[in-house]
C-alpha positions as CSV (number, residue, x, y, z in Angstrom):
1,X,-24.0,-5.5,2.4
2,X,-25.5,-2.4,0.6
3,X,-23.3,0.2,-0.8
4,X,-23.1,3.6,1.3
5,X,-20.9,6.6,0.4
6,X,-18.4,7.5,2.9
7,X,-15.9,10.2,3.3
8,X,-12.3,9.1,3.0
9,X,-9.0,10.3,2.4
10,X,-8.0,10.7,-1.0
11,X,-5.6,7.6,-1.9
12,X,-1.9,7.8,-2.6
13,X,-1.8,4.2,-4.4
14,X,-3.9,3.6,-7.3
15,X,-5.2,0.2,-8.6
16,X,-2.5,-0.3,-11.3
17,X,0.0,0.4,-8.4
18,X,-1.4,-1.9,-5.8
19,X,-1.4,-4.8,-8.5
20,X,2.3,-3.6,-9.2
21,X,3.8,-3.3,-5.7
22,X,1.7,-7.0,-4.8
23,X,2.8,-8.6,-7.7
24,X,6.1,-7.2,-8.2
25,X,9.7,-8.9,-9.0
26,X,11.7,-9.3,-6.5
27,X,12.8,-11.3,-2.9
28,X,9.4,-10.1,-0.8
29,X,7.0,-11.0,-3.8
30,X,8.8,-14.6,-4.3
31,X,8.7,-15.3,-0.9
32,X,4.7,-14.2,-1.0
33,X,4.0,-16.4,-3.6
34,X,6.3,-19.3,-2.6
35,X,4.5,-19.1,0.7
36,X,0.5,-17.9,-0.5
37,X,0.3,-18.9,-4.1
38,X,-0.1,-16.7,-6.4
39,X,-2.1,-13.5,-6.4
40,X,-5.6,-13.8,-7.8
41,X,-7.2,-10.5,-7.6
42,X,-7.2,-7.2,-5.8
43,X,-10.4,-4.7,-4.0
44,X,-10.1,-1.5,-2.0
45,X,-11.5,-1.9,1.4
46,X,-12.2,1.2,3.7
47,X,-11.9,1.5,7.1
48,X,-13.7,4.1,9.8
49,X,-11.2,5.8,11.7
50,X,-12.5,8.5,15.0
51,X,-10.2,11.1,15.8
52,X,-8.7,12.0,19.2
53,X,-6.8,14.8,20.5
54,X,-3.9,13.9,22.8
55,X,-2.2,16.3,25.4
56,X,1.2,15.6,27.2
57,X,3.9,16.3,28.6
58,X,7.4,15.7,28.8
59,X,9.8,16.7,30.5
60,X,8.3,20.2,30.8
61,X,7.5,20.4,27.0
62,X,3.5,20.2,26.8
63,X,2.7,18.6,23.4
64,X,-0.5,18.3,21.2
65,X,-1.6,15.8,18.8
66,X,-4.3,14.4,16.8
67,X,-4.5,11.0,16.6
68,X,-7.3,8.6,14.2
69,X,-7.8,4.9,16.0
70,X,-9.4,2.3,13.8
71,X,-13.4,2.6,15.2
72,X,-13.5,-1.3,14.2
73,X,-11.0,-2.9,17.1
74,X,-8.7,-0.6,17.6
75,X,-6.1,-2.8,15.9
76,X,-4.6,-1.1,12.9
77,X,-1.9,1.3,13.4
78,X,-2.7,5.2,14.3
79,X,-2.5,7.9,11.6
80,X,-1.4,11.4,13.1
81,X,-2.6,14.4,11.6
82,X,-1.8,18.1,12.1
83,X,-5.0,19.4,12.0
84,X,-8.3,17.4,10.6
85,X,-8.8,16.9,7.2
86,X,-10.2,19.6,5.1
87,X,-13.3,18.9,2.7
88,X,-11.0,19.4,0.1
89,X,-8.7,16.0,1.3
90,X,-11.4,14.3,1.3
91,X,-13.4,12.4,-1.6
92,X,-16.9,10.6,-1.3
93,X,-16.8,7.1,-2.6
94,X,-19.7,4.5,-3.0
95,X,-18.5,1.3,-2.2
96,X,-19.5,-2.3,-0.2
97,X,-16.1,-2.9,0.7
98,X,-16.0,-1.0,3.8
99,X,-16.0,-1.9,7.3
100,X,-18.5,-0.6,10.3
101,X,-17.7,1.3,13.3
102,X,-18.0,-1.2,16.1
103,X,-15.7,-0.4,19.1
104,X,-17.3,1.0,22.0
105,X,-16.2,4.6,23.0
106,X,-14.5,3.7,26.7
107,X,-12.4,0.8,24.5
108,X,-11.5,3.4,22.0
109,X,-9.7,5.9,24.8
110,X,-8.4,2.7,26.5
111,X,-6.7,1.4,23.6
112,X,-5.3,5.2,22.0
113,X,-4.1,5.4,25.9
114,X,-2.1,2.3,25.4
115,X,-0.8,3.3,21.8
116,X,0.2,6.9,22.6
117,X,2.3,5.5,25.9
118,X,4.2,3.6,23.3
119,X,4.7,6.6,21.4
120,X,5.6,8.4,24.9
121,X,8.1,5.7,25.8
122,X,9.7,6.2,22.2
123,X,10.1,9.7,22.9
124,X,12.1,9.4,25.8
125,X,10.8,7.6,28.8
126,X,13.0,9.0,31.8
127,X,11.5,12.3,30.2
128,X,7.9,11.8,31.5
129,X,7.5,12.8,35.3
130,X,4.0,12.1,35.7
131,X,1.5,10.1,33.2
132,X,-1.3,13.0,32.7
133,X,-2.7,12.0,29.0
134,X,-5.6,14.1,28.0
135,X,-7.3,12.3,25.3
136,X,-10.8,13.9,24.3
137,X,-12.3,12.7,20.9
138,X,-12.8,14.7,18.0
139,X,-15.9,15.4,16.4
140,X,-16.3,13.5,13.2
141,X,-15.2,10.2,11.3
142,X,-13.1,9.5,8.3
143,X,-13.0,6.5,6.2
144,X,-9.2,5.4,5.1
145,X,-8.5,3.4,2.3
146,X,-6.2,0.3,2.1
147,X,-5.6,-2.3,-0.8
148,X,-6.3,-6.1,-0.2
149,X,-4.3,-8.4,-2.5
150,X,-5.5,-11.9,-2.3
151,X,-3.0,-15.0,-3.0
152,X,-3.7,-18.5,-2.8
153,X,-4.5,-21.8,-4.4
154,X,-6.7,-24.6,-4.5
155,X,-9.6,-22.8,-2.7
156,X,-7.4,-21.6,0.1
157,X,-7.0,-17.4,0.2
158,X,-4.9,-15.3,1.9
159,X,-4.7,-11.6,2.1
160,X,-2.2,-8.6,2.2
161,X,-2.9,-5.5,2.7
162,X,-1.3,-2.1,1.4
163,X,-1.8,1.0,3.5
164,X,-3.3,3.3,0.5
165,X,-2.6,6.7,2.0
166,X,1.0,5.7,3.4
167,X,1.9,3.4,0.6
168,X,3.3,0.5,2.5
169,X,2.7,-2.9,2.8
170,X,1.2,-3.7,6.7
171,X,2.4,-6.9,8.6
172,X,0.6,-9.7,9.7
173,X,-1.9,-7.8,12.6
174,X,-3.5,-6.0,9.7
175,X,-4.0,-8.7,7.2
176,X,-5.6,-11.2,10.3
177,X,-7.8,-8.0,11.2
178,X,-9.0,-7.7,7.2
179,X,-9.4,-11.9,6.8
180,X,-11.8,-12.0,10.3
181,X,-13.9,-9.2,8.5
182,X,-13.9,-10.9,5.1
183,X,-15.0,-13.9,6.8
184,X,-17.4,-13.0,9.1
């Protein structure tokens, strides 16, 4: 895999943090290490996210949103924006760590479809009359940055992975998502 610069967010988690939060004291980190072994090294990974805009309504509120979907499988959890990122928000980083976009356009709206209904129903379900999502795709592509902390022993390794721009730790969807692209 060659390195290519790509346009990404600018981080909210530095290194020094990720190894803090993934190796911290504490109930969660025990139960990580009791479980995974201990941790044995941490890598940023970046992850090519397309942007949509969404119109609905509910009720008879219209409401607009931009949405960025994972353009790998659709898997990881949506970002919302107010507006796309400026130049400014953005740095250009040169790394191998970072994932290629691979989901087919028509599987991209099919999946944000799903994922904003869920969103919908959140919002108040008996609110919308009639299911008229507009979803048109926006031009561009971002790269988002997430930590990988890798546990394990005797040859067997596990990942977790931190959300770098929201500075959370994701469940188990996201670390399966990162080990199928580590070992393929």
């Amino acid at each position: 895999m060659s390195t290519t610069a790509v346009r990404t967010l600018k981080p909210n988690v530095t290194e020094e943090e990720a190894i803090r939060v993934f190796s911290a004291p504490g109930f969660s980190a025990l139960y990580w290490r009791m479980r995974l072994g201990p941790l044995q090294k941490i890598a940023e990974a970046y992850v090519p996210f397309w942007f949509y805009g969404v119109r609905y309504e509910l009720g008879r509120t219209p409401h607009t949103r931009l949405f960025a979907l994972d353009a790998v499988a659709g898997l990881l959890d949506l970002f919302e924006f107010p507006r796309i990122p400026e130049q400014r928000q953005l740095v250009s980083v040169d790394s191998r760590n970072r994932m290629v976009p691979s989901l087919a356009g028509e599987r991209a709206e099919e999946i944000l479809r799903e994922k904003v209904l869920r969103i919908v129903f959140q919002q108040g379900f008996f609110k919308l009359r009639e299911d008229r999502r507009e979803i048109a795709r926006e031009p561009g592509e971002m790269y988002l940055p997430y930590w990988l902390g890798f546990y394990g022993t005797n040859g067997l390794v596990h990942c977790r992975v931190m959300d770098a721009v929201r500075r959370r730790i994701e469940g188990a969807k996201a670390s399966a998502f990162f080990e199928k692209w580590l070992t393929a």
